[in-house]
C-alpha positions in Angstrom: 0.0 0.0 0.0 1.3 3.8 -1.2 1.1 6.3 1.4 -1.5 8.1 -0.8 -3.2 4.5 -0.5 -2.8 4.6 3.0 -4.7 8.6 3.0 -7.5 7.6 1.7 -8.1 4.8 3.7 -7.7 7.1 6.8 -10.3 9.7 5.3 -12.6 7.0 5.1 -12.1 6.3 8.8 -12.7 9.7 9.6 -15.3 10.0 6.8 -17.2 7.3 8.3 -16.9 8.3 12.3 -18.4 11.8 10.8 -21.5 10.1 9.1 -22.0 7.9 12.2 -21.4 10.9 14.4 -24.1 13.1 12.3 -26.3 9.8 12.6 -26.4 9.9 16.4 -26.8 14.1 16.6 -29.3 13.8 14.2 -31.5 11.0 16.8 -30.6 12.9 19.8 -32.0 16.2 18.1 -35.0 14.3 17.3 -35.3 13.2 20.7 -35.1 16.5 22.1 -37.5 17.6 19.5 -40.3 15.4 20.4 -39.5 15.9 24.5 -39.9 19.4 23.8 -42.9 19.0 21.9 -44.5 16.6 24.7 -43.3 19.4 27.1 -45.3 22.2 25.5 -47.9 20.1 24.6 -48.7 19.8 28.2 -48.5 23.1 29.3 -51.3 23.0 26.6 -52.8 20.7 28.5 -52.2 22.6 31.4 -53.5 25.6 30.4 -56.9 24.2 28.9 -57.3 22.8 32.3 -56.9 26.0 34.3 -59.2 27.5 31.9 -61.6 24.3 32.4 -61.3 25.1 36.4 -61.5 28.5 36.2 -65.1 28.2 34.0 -66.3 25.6 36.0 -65.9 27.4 39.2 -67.6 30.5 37.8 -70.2 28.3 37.0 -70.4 26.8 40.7 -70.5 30.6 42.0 -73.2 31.6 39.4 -75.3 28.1 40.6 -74.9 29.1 44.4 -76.2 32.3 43.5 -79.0 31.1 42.2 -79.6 28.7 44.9 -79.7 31.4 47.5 -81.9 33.4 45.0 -84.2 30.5 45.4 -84.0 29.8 49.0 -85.1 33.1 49.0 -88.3 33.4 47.0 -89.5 29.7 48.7 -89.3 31.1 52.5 -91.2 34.2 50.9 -93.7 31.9 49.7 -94.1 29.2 52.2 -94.5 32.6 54.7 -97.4 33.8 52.4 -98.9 30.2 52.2 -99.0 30.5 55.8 -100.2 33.5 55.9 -103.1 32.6 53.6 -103.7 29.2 55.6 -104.1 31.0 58.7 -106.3 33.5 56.8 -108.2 30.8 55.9 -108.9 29.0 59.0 -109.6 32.4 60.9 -112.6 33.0 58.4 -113.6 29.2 58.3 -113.4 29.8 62.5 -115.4 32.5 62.1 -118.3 31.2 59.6 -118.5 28.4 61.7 -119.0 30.4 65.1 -121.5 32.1 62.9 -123.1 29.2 62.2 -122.9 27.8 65.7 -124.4 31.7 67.0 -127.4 31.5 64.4 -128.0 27.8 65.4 -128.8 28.6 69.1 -130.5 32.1 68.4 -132.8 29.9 66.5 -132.9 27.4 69.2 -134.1 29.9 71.3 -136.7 31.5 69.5 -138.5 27.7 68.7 -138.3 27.6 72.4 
């Protein structure tokens, strides 16, 4: 073998530890591509989710809201349906003692 022989051979060596070397940047590049991609991909995830929460709990505070707006307007109306009961049984009290007066005014006139 001739020392140009002898060149060559070596520039292959060197030729070849390039190509392998570009072979094992180019994997770890698209290694760290796709973990940086899973990365902000979750912080997508992340995000949608603290939106998510942060609709759901105005939601919840709107629905409380409404809750208390409703325990509201049923005490007003069980009070007024008392009111009205007791209304009620105040007059029926009242035709019935009446009814009871006229019965023994008559009584006492057939007697």
């Amino acid at each position: 073998m001739t020392e140009q022989d002898d060149g060559a051979v070596e520039e292959e060596r060197v030729d070849a530890g390039l190509e392998a070397a570009t072979r094992r940047l180019d994997l770890a590049m698209s290694r760290l591509e796709a973990k940086l991609a899973e990365r902000v991909s979750r912080i997508g995830d992340t995000d949608a989710f603290a939106e998510d929460r942060a609709r759901l709990a105005a939601d919840l505070d709107a629905a409380r809201a409404r809750e208390r707006a409703l325990e509201q307007v049923a005490a007003e109306a069980s009070a007024a349906l008392g009111r009205a009961a007791a209304e009620v049984r105040a007059a029926l009290a009242a035709e019935l003692a009446d009814e009871l007066a006229g019965g023994i005014e008559a009584g006492d006139r057939e007697a």
